[in-house]
C-alpha positions as CSV (number, residue, x, y, z in Angstrom):
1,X,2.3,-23.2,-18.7
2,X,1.6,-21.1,-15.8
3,X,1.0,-17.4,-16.3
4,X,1.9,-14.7,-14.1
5,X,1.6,-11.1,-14.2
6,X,3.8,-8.6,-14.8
7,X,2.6,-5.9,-12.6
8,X,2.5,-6.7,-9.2
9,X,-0.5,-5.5,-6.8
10,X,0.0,-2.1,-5.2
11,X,-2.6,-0.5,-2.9
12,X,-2.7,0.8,0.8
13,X,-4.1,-0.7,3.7
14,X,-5.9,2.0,6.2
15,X,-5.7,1.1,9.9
16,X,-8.3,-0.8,9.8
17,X,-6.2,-3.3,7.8
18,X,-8.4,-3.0,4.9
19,X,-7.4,-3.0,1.2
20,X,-7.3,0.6,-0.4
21,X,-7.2,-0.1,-4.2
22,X,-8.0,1.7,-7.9
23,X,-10.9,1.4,-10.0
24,X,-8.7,1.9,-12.8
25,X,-5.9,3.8,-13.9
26,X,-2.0,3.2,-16.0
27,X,0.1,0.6,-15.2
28,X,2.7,1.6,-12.8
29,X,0.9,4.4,-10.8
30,X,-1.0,2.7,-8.6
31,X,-0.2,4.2,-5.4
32,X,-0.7,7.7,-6.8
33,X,-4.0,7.3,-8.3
34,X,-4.9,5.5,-5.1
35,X,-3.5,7.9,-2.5
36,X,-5.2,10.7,-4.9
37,X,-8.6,8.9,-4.7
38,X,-8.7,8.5,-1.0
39,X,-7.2,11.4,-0.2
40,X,-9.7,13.7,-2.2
41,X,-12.4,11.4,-0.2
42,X,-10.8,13.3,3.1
43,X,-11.2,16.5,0.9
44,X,-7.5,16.8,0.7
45,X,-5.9,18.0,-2.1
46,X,-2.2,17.5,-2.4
47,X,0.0,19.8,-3.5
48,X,2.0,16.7,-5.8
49,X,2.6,13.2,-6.6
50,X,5.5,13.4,-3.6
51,X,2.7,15.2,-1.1
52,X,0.4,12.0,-1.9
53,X,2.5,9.4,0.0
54,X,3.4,12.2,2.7
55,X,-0.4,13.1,3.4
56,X,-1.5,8.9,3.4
57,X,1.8,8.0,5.7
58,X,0.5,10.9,7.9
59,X,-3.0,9.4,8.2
60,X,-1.4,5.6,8.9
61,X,-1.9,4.3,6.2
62,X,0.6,1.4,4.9
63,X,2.0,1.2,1.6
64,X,1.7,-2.4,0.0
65,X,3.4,-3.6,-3.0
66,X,3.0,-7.6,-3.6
67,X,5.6,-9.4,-6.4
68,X,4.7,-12.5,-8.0
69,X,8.2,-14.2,-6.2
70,X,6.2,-14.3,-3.1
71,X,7.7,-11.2,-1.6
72,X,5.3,-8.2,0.3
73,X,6.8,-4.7,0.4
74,X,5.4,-2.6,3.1
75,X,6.3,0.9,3.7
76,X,4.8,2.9,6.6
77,X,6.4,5.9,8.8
78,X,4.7,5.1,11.9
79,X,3.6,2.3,14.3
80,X,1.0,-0.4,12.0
81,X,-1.7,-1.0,13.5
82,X,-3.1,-4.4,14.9
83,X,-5.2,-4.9,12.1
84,X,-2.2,-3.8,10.0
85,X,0.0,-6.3,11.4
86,X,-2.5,-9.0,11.1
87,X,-3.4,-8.2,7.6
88,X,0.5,-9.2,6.9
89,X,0.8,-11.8,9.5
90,X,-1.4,-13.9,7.1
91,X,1.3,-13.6,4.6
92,X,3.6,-14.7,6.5
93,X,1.6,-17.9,7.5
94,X,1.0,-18.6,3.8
95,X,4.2,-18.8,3.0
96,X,5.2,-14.7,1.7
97,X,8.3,-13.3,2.7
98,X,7.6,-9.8,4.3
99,X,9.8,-7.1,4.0
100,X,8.9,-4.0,6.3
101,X,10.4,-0.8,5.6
102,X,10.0,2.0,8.1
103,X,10.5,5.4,6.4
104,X,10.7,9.0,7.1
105,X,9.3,11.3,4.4
């Protein structure tokens, strides 16, 4: 019997394309306590949980959600990066369907 879990993986990936994920944290709020985490490591404070995913989308960051069906959610409001691009391009090669979503927030 194979077991999969129920959450799938949320984090960020900076321009660099590197993983920005939490130590620890509820279920479900992932991106929150991770934008808070690495925000207040800027010395930003934001003003609430909406001002979070403004203030990491205006730094470049990518927002990554990864679902045990094999799909990869990534939101962003800018241009990705190379790095970013070929953080997700490996993905794609193993097989994930990506599913890019250009916002404005």
């Amino acid at each position: 019997m194979k077991i999969t879990s129920a959450m799938p993986s949320r984090y960020f990936l900076d321009t660099s394309g590197a993983k920005t994920t939490r130590m620890q944290g509820l279920p479900g709020q992932g991106h929150i306590e991770i934008g808070k985490n690495a925000l207040a490591e800027k010395g930003i404070v934001p003003k609430d949980d909406a001002d979070v995913y403004k203030q990491m989308f205006r730094l470049k960051f990518a927002r990554v959600v990864e679902h045990d069906d094999g799909r990869v959610e990534v939101e962003h409001t800018c241009k990705l990066s190379t790095q970013q691009r070929q953080y997700l391009k490996a993905f794609a090669a193993a097989g994930k369907t990506i599913v890019c979503n250009s916002v404005k927030r």
